[in-house]
N, C-alpha and C positions, 0 to 999 in steps of 0.2 A: 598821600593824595596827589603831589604832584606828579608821581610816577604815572597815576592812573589817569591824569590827562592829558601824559605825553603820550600813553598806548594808544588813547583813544582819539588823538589830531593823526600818529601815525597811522591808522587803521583808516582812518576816515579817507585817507589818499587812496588805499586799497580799493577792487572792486568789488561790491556787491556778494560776488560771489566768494571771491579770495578771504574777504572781511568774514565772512557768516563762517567760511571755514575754521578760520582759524579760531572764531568765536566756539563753535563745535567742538573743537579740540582742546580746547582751553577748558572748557566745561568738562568735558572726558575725564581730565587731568585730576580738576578740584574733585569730583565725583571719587576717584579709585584711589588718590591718595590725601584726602583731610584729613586724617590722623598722621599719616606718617611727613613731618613740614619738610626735613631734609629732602628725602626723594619725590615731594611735589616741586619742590624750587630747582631741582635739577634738572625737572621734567618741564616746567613752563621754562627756564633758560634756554634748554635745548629748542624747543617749542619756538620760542621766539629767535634765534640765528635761524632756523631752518626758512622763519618768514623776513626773515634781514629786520627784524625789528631793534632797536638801541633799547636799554635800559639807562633812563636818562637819571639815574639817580647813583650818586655820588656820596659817600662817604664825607663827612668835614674832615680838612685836614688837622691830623694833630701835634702837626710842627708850627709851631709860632714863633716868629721873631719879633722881638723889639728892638 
């Protein structure tokens, strides 16, 4: 969930039209591949650099020190 309202602060700087674009393409995406998850998430990453978008989600680390 956090990820999805980092997309959508980054989008919102977008214009109007840039935004709805890539909302378009995104939709494309989910559409042609909801069954296949591998090659949907390689299609919205690509998707997202081509619009300089960050994927602000992180992994936790799983090195601990005490």
């Amino acid at each position: 969930m956090p990820q999805t309202i980092s997309l959508f602060m980054q989008l919102l700087a977008f214009s109007a039209d840039r935004r709805n674009e890539y909302l378009k393409r995104e939709k494309i995406i989910f559409s042609e591949f909801k069954g296949d998850f591998v090659k949907h998430k390689i299609m919205i990453d690509t998707l997202m650099k081509e619009f300089n978008l960050k994927d602000n989600y992180e992994e936790p680390s799983r090195s601990y020190h005490f």
